[in-house]
C-alpha positions in Angstrom: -20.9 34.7 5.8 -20.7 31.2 7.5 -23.4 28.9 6.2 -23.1 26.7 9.0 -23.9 29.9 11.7 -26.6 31.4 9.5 -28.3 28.1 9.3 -28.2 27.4 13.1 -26.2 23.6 12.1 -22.9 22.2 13.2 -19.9 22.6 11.3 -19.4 19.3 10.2 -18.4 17.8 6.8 -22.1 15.9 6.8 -25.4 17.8 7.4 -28.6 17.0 8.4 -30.2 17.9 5.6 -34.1 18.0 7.1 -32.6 20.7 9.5 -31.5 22.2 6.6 -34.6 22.1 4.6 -36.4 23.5 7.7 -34.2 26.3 7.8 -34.1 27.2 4.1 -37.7 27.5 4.0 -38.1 29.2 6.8 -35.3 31.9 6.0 -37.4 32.1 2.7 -40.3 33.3 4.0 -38.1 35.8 5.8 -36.0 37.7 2.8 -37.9 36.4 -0.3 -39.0 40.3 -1.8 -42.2 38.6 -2.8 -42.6 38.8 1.1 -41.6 42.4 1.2 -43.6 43.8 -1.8 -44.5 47.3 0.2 -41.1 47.6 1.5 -38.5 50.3 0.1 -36.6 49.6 -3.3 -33.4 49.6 -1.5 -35.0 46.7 1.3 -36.1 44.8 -1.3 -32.8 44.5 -3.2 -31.5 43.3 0.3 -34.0 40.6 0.3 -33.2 40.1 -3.2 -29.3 39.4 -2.2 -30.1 37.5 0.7 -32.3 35.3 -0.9 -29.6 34.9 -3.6 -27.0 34.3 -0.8 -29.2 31.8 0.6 -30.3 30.1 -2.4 -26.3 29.2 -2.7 -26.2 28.2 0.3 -28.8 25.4 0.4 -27.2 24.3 -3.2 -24.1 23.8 -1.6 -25.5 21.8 1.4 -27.3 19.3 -0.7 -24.2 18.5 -2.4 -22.6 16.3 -0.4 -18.9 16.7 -1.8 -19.3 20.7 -2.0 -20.2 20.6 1.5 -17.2 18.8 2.7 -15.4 20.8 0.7 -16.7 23.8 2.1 -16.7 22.2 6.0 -12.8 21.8 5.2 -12.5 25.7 4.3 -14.3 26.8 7.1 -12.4 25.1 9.9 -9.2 26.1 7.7 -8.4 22.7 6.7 -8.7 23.2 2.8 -6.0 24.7 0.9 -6.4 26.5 -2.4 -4.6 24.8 -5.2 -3.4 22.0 -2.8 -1.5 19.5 -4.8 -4.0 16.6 -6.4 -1.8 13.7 -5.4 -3.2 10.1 -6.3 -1.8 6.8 -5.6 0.1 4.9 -8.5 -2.7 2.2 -8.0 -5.4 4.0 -8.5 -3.7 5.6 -11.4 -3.2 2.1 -12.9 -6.6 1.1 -12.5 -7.8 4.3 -14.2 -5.8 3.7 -16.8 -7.3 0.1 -17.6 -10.6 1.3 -16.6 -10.2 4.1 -19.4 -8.7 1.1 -21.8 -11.9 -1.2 -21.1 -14.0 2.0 -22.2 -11.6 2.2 -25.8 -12.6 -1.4 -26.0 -16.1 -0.3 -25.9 -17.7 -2.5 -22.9 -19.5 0.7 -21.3 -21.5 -1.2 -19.1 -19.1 -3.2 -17.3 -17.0 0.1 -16.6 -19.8 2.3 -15.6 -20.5 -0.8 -13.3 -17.0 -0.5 -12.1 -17.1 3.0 -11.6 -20.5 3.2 -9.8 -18.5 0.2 -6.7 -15.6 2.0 -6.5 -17.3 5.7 -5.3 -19.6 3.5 -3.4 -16.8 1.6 -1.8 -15.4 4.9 -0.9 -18.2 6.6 0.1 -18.5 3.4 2.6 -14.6 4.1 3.5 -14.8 7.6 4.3 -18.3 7.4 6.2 -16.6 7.1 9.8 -14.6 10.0 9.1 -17.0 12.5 8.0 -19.2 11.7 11.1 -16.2 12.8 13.4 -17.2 16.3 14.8 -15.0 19.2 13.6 -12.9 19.1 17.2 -11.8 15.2 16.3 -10.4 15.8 13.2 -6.6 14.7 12.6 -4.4 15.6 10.0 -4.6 12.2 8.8 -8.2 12.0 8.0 -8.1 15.7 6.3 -6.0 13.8 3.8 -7.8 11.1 3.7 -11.1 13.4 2.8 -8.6 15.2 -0.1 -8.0 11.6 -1.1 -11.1 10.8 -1.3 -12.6 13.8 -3.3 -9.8 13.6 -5.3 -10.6 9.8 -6.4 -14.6 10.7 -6.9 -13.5 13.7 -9.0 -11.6 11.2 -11.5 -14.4 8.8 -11.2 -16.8 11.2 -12.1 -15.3 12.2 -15.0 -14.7 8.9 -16.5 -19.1 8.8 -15.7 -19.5 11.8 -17.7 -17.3 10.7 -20.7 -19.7 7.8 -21.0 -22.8 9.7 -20.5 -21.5 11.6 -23.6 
């Protein structure tokens, strides 16, 4: 099932998420088996799976990294297992990022980490407003760059939220 089809929105790596809202709740007062209490066992277990189904599918659009993610498997740009490659700069200034937390100054690296995805979320905004038949090779990697870099950063968030 395309998400992007069943909830009547573009396929684009950013989503208007009022449309989406709108949609979910009005698809929930369509399969939600409260809705359907009379109906037969086996038509309520369909409500039950497309309500389920659905459920996913507005989780997924109100993250906004799953939903490029999933933007980039739908229009076949996304492949499984593809190679995590990171520049030797940004390596280097994850490694004394991770050196400044051993030295213990939390705050100054959480307030590091917290520019940095801003800065790229700032970077990567013209890109991901491109519609789907605009998209070049280049700015597919660029996107993979990109989550690839938040994914680190994010981790290094959660260590100190530990």
């Amino acid at each position: 099932m395309n998400y992007f089809e069943w909830f009547g929105i573009p396929v684009s790596p950013r989503v208007d998420m009022g449309q989406v809202t709108r949609k979910y709740m009005e698809m929930q007062r369509k399969f939600h088996p409260d809705y359907h209490a009379d109906a037969s066992e086996e038509e309520q277990q369909e409500m039950l799976e497309k309500t389920s189904e659905l459920n996913k599918a507005y989780a997924l659009f109100k993250d906004v990294d799953s939903t490029i993610v999933y933007f980039l498997k739908t229009v076949g740009l996304w492949k499984e297992g593809q190679k995590e490659s990171l520049s030797p700069a940004f390596l280097m200034e994850m490694m004394e990022l991770n050196e400044s937390l051993d030295e213990g100054d939390d705050a100054v690296a959480k307030g590091e980490i917290l520019s940095k995805i801003e800065a790229q979320n700032r970077a990567i905004e013209p890109i991901l407003l491109k519609n789907n038949a605009e998209f070049s090779e280049k700015d597919t990697e660029q996107i993979i760059l990109y989550l690839n870099q938040k994914k680190y950063l994010k981790r290094i968030l959660e260590r100190l939220s530990n």
